[in-house]
C-alpha positions as CSV (number, residue, x, y, z in Angstrom):
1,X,92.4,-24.8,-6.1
2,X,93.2,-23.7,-2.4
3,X,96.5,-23.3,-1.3
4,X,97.4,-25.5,1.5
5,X,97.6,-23.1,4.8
6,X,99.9,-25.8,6.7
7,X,102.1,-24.8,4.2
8,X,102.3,-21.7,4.8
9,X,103.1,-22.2,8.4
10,X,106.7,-22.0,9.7
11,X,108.3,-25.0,11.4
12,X,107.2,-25.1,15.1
13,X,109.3,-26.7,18.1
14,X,107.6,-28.1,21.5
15,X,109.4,-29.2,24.9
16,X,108.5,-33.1,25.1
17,X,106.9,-32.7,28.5
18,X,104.8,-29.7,27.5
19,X,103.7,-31.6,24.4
20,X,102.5,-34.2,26.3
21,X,100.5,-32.0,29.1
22,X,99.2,-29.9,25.9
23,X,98.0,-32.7,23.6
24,X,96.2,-33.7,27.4
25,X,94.4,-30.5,27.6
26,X,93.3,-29.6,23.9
27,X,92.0,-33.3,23.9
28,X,90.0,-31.9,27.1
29,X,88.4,-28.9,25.2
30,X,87.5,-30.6,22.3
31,X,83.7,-30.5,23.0
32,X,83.5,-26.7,24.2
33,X,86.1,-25.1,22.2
34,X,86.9,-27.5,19.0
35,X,88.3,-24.9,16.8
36,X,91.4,-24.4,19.4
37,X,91.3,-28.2,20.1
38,X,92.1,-28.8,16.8
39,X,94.7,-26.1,15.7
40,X,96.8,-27.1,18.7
41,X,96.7,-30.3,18.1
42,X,97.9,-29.6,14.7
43,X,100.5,-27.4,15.4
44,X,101.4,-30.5,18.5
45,X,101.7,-33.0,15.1
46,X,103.7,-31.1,13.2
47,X,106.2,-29.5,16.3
48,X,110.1,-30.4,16.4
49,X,110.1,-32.5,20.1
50,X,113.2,-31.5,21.7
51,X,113.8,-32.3,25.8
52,X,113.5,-28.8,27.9
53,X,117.6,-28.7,27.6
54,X,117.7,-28.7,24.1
55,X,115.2,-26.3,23.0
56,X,116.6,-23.1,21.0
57,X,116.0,-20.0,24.0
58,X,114.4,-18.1,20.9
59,X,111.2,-20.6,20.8
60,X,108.3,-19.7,22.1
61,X,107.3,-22.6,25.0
62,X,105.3,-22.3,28.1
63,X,105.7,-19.6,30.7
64,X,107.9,-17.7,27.9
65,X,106.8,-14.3,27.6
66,X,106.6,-13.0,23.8
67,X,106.4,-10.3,21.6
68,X,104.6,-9.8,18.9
69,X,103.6,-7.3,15.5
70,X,100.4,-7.9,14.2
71,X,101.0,-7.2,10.6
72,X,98.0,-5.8,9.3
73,X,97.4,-3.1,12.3
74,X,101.0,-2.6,13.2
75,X,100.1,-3.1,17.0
76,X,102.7,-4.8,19.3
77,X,102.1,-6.8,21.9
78,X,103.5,-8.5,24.8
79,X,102.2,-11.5,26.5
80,X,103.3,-14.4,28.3
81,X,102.1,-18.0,27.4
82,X,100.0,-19.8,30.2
83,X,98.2,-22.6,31.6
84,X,94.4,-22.0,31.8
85,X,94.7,-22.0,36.0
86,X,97.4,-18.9,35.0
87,X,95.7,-16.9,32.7
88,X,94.9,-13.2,33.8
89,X,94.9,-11.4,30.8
90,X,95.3,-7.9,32.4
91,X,98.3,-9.1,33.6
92,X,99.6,-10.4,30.1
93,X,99.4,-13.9,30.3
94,X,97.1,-15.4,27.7
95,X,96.4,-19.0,28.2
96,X,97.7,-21.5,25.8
97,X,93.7,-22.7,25.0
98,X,93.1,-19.6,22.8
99,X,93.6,-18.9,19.1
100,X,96.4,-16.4,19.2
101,X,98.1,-19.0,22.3
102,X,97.8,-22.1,20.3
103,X,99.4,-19.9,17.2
104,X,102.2,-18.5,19.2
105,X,103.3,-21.8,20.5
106,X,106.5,-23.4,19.4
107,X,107.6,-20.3,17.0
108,X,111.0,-18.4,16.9
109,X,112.4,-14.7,16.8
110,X,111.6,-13.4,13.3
111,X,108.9,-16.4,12.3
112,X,105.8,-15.2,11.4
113,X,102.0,-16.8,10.9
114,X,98.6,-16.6,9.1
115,X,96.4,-16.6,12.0
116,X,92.4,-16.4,12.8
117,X,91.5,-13.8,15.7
118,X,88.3,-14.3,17.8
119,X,86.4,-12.8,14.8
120,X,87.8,-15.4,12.4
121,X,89.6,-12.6,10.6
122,X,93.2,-14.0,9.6
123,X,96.1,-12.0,10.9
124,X,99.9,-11.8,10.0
125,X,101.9,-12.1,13.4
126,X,105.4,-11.8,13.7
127,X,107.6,-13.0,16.5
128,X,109.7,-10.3,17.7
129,X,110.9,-11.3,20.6
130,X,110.7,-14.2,23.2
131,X,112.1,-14.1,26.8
132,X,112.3,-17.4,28.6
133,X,111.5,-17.4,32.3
């Protein structure tokens, strides 16, 4: 018997309004890119709605930009979290419609999760820090 990976998955929070708008556009990919479609739509079912006034500053939303360990290779990284029309990745910003995006989303300082790359390989990443804009 398989263990169950949502739970293994830390609780997640979401801005209502960027629920919404996300939920919009992984609803939009679900043809060409299903696999990110439907992880963000998980991780959208499962997500804490607070309004943009109430959400903890340590949460990963929109726009934030966050830090990260990847477990396995001990490489940090920092990137902030886009919309598609924003995403330059040479700058940093990785758009929200990717795996490691649609992971990052809605997790706090400290939080960490079992994650597929491009590859498919699952990765530990652990939040280390998150700046709001």
């Amino acid at each position: 018997m398989t263990s169950s990976k949502s739970s293994r998955r830390p609780p997640v929070h979401m801005i209502d309004s960027e629920a919404d708008a996300l939920t919009s556009l992984a609803l939009g990919i679900e043809d060409r890119l299903p696999e990110v479609s439907e992880r963000l739509l998980d991780e959208i079912s499962r997500a804490n709605i607070h309004t943009a006034e109430r959400i903890p500053a340590d949460v990963v939303t929109m726009r934030s930009t966050v830090s990260f360990t990847d477990e396995a290779s001990g490489a940090e990284r920092s990137v902030q979290l886009v919309y598609p029309k924003d995403a330059d990745i040479s700058a940093g910003k990785i758009s929200i419609l990717t795996l490691i995006g649609a992971g990052l989303i809605g997790l706090r300082e400290a939080q960490s999760i079992v994650w597929p790359d491009r590859s498919g390989h699952e990765r530990v990443l652990r939040i280390t820090r998150v700046t709001q804009p």
